[in-house]
LONUZA-652425 format. One record per residue: x, y, z of N, C-alpha, C in turn. Coordinates in steps of 0.1 Angstrom, whole numbers, padded with zeros to 4 digits, always signed. Atoms other than C-alpha are relative to their C-alpha. Layout:
REM LONUZA-652425
XYZXYZXYZ...
END
This chain:
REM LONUZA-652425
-0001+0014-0006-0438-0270+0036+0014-0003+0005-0011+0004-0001-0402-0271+0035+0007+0008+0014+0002-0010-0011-0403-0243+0062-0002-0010+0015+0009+0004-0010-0427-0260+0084+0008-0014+0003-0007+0006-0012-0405-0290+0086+0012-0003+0002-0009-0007-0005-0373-0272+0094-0007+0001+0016+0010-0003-0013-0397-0261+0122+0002-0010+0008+0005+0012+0000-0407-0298+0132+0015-0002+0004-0010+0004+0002-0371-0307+0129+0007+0007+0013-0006-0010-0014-0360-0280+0157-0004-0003+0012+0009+0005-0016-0386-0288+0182+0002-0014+0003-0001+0011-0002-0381-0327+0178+0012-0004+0004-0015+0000+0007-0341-0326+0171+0007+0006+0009-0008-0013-0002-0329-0300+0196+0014-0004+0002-0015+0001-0004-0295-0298+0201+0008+0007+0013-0005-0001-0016-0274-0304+0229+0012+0008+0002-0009-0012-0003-0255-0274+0241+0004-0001+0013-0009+0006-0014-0225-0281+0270+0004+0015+0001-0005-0013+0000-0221-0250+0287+0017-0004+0004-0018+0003-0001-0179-0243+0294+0000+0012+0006-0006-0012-0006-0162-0217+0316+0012+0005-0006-0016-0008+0001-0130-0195+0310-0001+0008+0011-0005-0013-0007-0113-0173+0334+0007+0007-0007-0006-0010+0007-0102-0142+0321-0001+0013+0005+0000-0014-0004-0093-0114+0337-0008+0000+0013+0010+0001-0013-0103-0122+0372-0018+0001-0004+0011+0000-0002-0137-0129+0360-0003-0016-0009+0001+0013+0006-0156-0162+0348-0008-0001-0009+0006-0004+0010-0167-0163+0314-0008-0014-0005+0009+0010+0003-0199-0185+0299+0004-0004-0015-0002+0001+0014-0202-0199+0267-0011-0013+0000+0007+0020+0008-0224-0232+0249+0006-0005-0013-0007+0002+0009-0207-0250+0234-0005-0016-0011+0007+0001+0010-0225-0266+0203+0009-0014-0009-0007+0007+0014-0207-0300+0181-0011-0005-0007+0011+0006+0008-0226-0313+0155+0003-0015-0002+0005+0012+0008-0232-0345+0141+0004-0001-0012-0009+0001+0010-0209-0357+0116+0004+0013-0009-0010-0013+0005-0193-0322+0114+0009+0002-0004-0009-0006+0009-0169-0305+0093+0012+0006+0010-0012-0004-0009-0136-0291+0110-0002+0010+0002+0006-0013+0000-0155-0259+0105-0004+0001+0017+0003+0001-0011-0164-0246+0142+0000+0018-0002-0002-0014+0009-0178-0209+0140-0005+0007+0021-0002-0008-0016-0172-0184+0176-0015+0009-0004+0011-0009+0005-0206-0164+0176+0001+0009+0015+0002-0014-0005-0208-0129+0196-0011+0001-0002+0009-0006+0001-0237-0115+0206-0006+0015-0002+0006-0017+0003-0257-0078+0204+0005+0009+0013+0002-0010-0017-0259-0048+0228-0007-0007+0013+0003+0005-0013-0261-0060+0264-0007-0014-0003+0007+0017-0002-0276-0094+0254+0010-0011+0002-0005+0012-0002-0264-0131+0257+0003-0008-0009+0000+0013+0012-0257-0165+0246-0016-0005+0002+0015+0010-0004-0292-0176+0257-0012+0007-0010+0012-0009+0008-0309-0150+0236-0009-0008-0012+0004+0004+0006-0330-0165+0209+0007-0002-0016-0007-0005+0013-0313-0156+0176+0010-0012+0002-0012+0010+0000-0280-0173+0191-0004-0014+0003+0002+0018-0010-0297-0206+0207-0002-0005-0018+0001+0009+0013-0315-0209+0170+0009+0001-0010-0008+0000+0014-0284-0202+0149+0007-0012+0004-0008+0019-0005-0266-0230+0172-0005-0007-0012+0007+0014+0004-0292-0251+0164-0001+0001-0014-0001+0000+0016-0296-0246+0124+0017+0000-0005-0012+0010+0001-0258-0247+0121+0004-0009-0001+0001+0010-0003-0259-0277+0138-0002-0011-0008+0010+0010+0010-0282-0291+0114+0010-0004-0010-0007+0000+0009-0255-0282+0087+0012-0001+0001-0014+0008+0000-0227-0299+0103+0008+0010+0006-0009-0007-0007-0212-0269+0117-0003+0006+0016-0003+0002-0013-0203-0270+0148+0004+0021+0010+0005-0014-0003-0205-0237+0173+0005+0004+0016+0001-0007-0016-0195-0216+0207-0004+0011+0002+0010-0012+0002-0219-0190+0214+0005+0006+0019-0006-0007-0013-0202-0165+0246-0008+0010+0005+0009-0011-0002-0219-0142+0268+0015+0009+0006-0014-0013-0001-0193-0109+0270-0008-0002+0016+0001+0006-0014-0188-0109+0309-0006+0015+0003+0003-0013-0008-0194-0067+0309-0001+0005+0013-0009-0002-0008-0175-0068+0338-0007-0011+0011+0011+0008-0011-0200-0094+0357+0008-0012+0001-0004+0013+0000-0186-0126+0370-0015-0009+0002+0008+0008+0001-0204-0153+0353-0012+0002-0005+0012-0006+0003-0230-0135+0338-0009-0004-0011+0010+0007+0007-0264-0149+0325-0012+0010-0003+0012-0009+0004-0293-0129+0309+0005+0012-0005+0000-0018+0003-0297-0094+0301+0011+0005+0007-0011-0010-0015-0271-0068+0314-0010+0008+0008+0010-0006-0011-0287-0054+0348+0005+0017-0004-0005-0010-0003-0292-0019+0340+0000+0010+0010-0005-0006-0009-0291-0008+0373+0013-0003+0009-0014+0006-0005-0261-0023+0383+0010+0009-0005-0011-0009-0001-0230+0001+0382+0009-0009-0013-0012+0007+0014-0213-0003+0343+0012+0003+0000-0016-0008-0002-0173-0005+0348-0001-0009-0013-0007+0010+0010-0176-0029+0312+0005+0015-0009+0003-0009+0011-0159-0007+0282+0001-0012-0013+0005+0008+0015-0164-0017+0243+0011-0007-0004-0008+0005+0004-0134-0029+0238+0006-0013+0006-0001+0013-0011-0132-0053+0268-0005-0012-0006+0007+0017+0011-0151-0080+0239+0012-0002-0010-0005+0008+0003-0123-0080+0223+0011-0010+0009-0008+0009-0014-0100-0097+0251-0008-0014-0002+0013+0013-0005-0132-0119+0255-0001-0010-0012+0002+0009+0011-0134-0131+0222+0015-0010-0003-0010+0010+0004-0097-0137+0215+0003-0005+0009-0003+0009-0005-0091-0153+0247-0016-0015-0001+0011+0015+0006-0126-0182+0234+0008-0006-0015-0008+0008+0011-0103-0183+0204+0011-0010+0002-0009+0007-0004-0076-0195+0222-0002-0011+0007+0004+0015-0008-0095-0222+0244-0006-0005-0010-0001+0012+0009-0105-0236+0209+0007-0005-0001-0014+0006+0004-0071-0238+0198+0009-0011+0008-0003+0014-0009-0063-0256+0226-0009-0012+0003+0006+0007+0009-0088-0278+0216+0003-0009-0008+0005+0001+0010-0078-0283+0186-0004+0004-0008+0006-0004+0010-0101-0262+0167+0007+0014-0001+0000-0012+0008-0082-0237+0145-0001+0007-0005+0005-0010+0006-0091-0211+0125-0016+0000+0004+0013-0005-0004-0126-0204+0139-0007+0010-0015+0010-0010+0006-0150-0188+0119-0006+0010+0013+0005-0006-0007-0161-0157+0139-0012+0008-0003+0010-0007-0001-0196-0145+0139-0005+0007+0006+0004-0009-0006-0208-0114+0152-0013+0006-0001+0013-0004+0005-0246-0103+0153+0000+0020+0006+0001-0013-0012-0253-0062+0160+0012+0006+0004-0008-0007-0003-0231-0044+0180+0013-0013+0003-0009+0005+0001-0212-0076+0183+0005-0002-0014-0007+0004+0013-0203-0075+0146+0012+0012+0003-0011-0012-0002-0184-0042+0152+0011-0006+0007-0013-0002-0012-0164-0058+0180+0004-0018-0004-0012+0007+0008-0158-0091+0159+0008+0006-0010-0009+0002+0010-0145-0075+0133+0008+0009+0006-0011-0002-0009-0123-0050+0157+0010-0010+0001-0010+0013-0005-0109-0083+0169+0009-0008-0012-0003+0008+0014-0107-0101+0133+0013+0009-0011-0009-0010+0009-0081-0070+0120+0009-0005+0005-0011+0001-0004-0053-0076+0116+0008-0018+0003-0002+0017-0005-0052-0117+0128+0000-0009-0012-0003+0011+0013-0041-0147+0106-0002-0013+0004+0004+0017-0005-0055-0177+0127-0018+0001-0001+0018+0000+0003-0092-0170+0113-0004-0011-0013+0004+0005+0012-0109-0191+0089-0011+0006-0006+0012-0010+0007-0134-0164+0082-0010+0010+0012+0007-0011-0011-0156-0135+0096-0014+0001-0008+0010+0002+0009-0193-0134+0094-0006+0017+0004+0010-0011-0010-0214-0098+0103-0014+0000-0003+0012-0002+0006-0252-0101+0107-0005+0013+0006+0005-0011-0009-0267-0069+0112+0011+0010+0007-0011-0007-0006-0234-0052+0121-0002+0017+0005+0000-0014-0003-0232-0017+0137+0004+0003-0013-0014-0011+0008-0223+0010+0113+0006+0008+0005-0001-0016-0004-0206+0042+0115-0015+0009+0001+0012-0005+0000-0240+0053+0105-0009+0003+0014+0008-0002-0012-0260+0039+0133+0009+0004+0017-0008-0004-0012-0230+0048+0159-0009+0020-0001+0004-0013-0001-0238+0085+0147-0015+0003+0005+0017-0001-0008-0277+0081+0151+0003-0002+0017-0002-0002-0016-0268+0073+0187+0003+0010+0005-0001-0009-0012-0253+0098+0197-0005+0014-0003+0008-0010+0000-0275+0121+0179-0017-0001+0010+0009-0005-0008-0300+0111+0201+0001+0002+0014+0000-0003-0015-0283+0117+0234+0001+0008+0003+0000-0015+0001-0293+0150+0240+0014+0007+0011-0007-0006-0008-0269+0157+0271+0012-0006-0004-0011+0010+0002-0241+0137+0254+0012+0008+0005-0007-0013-0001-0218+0168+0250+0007+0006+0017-0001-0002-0011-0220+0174+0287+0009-0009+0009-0003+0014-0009-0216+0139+0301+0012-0004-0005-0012+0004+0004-0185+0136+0278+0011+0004+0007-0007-0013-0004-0167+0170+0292+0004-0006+0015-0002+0000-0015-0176+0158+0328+0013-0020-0001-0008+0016+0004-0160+0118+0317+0013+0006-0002-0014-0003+0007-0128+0137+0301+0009+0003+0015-0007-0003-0013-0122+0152+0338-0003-0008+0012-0003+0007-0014-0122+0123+0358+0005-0009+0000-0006+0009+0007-0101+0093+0361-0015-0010+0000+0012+0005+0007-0116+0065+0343-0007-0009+0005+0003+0005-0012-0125+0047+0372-0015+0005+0010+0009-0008-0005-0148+0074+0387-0012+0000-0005+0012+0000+0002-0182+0066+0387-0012+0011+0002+0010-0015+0003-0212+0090+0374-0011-0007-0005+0011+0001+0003-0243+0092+0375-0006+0005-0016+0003-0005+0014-0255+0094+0336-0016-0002-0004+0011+0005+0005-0286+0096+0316-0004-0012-0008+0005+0013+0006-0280+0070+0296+0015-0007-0005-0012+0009+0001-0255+0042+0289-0003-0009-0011+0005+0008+0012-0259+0024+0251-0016-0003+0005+0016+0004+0003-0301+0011+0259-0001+0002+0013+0006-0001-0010-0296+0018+0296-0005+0018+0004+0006-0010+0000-0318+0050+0309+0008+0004+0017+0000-0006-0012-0309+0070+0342+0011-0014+0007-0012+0014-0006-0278+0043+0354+0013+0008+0001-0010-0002-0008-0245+0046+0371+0011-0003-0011-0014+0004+0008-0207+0039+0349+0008+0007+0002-0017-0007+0001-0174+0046+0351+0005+0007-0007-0003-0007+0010-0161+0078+0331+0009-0011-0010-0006+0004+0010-0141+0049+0308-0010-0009-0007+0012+0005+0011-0173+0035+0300-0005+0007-0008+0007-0010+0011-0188+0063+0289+0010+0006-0012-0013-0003+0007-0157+0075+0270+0000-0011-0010+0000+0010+0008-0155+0041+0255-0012-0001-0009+0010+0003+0007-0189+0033+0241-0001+0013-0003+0003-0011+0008-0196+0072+0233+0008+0011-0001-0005-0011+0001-0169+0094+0231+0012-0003-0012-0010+0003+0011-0140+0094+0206-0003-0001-0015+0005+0001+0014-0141+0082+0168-0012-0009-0003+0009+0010+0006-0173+0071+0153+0007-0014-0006-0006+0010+0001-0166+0033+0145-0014-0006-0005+0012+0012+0000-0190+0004+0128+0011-0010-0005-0006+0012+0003-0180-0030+0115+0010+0001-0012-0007-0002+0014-0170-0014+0080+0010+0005+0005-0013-0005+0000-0144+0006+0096+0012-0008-0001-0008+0004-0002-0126-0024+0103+0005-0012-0009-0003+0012+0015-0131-0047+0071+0013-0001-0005-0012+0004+0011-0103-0041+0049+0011-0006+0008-0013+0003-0010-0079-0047+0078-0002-0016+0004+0003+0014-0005-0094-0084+0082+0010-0009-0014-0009+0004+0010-0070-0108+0057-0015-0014+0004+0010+0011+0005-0099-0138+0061-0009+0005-0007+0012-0006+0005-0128-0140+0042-0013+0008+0007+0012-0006-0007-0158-0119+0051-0014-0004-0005+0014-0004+0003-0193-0124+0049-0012+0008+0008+0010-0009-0008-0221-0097+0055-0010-0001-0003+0015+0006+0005-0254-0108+0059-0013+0011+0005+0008-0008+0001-0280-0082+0056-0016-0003+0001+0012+0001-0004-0316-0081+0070-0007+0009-0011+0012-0010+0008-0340-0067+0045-0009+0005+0007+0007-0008-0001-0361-0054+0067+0003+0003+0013-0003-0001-0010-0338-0043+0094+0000+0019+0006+0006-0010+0002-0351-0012+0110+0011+0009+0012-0013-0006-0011-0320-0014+0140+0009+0007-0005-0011-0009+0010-0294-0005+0113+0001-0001-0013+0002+0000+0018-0307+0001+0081+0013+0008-0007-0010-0010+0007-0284+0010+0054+0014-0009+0004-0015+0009-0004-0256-0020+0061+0005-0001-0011-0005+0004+0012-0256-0028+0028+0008+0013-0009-0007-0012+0012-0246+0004+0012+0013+0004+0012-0013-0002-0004-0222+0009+0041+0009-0009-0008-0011+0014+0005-0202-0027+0029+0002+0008-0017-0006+0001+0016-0209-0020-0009+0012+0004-0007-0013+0003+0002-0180-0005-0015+0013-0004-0003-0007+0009-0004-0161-0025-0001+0004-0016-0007+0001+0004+0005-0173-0049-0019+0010-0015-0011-0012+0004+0006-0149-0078-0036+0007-0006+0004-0007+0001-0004-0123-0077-0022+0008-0010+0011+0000+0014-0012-0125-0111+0001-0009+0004+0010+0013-0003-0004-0159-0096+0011-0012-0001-0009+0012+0000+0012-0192-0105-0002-0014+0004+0014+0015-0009-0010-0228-0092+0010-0010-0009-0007+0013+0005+0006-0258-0114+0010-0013+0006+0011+0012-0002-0005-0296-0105+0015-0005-0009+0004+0004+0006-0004-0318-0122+0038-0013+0006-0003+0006-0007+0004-0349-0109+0023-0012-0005+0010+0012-0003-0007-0380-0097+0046+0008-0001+0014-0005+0004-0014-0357-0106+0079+0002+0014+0006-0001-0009-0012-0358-0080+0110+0014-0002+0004-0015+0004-0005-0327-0074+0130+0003-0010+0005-0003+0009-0006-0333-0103+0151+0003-0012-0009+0004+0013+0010-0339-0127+0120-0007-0010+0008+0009+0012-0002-0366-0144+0136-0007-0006-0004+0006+0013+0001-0386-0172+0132+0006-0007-0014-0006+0007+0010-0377-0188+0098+0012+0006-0007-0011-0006+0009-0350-0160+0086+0011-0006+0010-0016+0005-0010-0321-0176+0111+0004-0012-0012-0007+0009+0009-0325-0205+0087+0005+0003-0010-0005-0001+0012-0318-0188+0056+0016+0005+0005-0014-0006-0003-0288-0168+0075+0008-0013+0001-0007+0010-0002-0275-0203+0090+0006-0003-0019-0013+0010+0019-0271-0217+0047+0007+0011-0002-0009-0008+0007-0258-0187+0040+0016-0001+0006-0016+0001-0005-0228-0191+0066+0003-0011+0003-0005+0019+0004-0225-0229+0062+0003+0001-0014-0008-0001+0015-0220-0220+0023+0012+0004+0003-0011-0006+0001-0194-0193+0030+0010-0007+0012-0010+0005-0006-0179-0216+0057+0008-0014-0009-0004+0007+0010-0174-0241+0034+0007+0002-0012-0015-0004+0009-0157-0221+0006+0007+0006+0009-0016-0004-0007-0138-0204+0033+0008-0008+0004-0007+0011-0008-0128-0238+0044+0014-0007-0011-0006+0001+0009-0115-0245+0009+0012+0009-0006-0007-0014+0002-0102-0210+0007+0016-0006+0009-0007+0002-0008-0078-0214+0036+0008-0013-0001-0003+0012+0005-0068-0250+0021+0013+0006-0012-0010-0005+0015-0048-0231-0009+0011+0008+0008-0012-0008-0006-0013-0219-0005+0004+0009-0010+0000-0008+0011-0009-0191-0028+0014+0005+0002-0014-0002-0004+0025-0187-0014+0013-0010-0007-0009+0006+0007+0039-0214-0033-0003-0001-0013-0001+0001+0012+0025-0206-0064+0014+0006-0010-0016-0003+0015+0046-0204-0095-0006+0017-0006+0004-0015+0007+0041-0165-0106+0007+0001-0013-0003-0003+0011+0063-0170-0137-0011-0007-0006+0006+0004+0005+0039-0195-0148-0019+0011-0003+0016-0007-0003+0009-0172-0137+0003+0014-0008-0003-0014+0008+0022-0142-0155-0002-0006-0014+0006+0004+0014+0022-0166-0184-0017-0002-0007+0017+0009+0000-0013-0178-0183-0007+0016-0001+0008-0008-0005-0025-0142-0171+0004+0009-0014+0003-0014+0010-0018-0124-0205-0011+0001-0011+0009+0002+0007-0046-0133-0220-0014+0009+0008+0010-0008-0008-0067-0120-0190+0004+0018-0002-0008-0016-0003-0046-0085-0187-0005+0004-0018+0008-0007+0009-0060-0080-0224-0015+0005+0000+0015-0007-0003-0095-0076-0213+0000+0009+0014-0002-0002-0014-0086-0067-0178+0010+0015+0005-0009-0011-0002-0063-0034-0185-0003+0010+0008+0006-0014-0008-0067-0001-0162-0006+0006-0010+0001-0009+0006-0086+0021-0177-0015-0005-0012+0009+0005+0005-0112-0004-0196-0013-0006+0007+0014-0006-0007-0147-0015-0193+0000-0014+0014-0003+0010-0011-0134-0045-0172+0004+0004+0010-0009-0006-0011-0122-0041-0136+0015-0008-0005-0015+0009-0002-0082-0046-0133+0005-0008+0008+0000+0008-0015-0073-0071-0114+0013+0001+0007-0011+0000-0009-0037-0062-0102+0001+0001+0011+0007-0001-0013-0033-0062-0069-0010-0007+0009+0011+0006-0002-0067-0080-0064+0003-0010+0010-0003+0010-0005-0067-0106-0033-0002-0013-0007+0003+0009+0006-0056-0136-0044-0013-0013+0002+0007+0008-0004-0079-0158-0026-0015+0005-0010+0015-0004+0007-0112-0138-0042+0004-0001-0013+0002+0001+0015-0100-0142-0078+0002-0017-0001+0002+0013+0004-0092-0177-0072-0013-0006-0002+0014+0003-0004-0128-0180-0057-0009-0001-0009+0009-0002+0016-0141-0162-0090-0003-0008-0007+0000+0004+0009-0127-0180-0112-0007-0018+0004+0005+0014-0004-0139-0216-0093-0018+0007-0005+0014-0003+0002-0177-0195-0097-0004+0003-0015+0001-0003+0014-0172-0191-0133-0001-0015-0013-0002+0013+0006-0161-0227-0137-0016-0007+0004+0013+0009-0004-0193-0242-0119-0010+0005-0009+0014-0010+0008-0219-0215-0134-0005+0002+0013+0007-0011-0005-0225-0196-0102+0003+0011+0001-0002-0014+0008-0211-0167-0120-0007-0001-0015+0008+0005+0014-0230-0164-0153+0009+0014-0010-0011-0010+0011-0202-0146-0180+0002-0016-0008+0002+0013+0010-0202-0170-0212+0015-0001-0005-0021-0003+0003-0159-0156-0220+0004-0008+0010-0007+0003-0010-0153-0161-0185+0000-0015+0007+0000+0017-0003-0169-0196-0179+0011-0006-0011-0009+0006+0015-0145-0207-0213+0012-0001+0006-0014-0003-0003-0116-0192-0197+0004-0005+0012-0007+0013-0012-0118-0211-0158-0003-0013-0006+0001+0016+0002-0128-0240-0176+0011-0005-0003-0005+0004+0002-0101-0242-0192+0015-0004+0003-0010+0002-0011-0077-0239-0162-0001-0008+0008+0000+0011-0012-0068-0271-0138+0005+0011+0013+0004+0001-0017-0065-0264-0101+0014+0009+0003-0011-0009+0000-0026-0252-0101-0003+0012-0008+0002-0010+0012-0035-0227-0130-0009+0008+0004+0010-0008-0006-0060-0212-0112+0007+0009+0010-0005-0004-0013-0038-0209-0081+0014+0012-0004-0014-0005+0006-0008-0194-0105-0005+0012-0005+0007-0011+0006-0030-0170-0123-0005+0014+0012+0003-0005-0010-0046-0160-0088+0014+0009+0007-0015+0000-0011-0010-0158-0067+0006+0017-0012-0003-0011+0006+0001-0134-0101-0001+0012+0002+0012-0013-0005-0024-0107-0100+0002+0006+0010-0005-0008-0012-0020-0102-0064+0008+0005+0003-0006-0005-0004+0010-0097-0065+0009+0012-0004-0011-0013+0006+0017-0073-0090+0004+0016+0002+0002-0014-0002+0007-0041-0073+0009-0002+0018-0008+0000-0007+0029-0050-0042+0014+0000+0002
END
């Protein structure tokens, strides 16, 4: 029921999407741009998949369920070298885009927030655009968080190019021309028998395997990776991230959802990244830079006795400060379930948390 009127709610409710232009790079780039209704400062950049859009289904209904939950949204279509480009990419049309030309695309939509106004973006990336948000997200300190649903791996990079039988060939002949020089190929990421420029093909299939994980740890905002249970595009996301794990990364299941998350799994994806935009919103609120670390060395020896190297506890030295602050806030509410550990953030106020946190982090640097 509660399903059905979510449903009701979308069809009756829709929301009003203002498309916007950018120029960038002698070309004119689209976007919808999405505010909500008594929204949050939160505003989240969403990326799309291989050769798709902003108009695609997935993105129109994450707008809109977003929306619902206050968070506000700009959904871009990568220009793949087209001025102005709507729909599908034509794949007979001559490919000069390469893979890395989204990020340009994305950080110059970050920057026509900011002038805006809206800072720290949350950036979401579905598919092969999760790979090329979190490319973009390394490294940068004006994010308020990174989301990947469905992200490429390394994995399904390798499946690719184990299925392009003449790859080997079409690389050899790409290495000897400039990158400019257009060739006739069999195939270009989902296009079949189509035209591109040896830096396309070089770009999307030649060089180092790459997925979204390669570029995690190098992201300093929080992450969230949201995993399709029954995603058949790039199964195996989750054990890529696991890992990873921790570390100002968390992995949630969308259980029964396809790659696309259609029909009612977009809603569950949407709470999931209206939760994690909302503690990342709080996250990014803390200054761990002015904590007091004598005080937090005080406080923290009580932890450092369960917490030693080499015991059944993980050690937290080192540990980002922001994810242990986060912890211990999930330990104080009870959506961590440890009966020590609930005792022990309860019994810390708000600086003490931040002093305990700021500590830890910083003792292995």
């Amino acid at each position: 029921m509660k399903r059905l009127l979510l449903l009701l709610c979308m069809i009756w409710l829709p929301v009003h999407a203002e498309e916007v232009e950018l120029e960038h790079g002698g070309l004119t780039l689209l976007a919808d741009y999405v505010v909500a209704e008594d929204a949050a400062d939160t505003l989240a950049l969403i990326t799309h998949g291989t050769l798709a859009h902003k108009d695609m289904e997935l993105v129109e209904a994450l707008q809109e369920a977003l929306a619902e939950r206050g968070v506000s949204s700009l959904a871009h279509t990568l220009s793949l070298g087209v001025d102005a480009r709507r729909g599908m990419a034509d794949c007979t049309a001559p490919h000069i885009h390469e893979d890395d030309d989204a990020d340009g695309e994305i950080g110059a939509w970050i920057g026509w927030l900011q002038d805006k106004g809206r800072d720290r973006p949350i950036l979401i990336g579905h598919s092969r655009g999760g790979k090329q948000v979190a490319r973009t997200a390394a490294g940068r300190d004006d994010l308020g968080g990174v989301v990947l649903m469905a992200p490429a791996t390394v994995a399904s990079a390798k499946r690719g190019r184990e299925r392009y039988d003449a790859l080997a060939a079409v690389l050899a002949k790409a290495r000897d021309l400039p990158s400019d020089t257009m060739m006739d190929v069999p195939r270009l990421l989902y296009c079949t028998d189509t035209t591109a420029s040896a830096g396309a093909v070089l770009s999307y299939h030649g060089g180092e395997m790459q997925g979204a994980e390669s570029f995690a740890t190098e992201i300093e905002a929080p992450v969230l990776v949201v995993v399709a249970s029954k995603d058949r595009v790039v199964p195996g996301v989750a054990a890529a991230f696991m890992p990873l794990r921790g570390d100002g990364l968390e992995i949630a299941l969308v259980d029964d959802a396809d790659h696309m998350f259609l029909d009612f799994y977009v809603e569950d994806a949407a709470d999931l990244i209206a939760d994690f935009a909302e503690s990342a919103e709080k996250m990014n609120g803390v200054d761990f830079a002015q904590a007091d670390l004598e005080y937090g060395a005080y406080l923290g020896q009580e932890c450092a006795s369960c917490h030693s190297a080499g015991g059944s506890n993980p050690p937290l030295d080192g540990m980002e400060a922001a994810y242990l602050y986060d912890a211990l806030g999930e330990y104080m509410n009870g959506d961590r379930d440890n009966a020590a550990m609930a005792l022990v953030a309860r019994s810390l106020d708000e600086e003490q948390r931040i002093a305990v946190a700021a500590y830890f982090a910083a003792k292995l640097q």
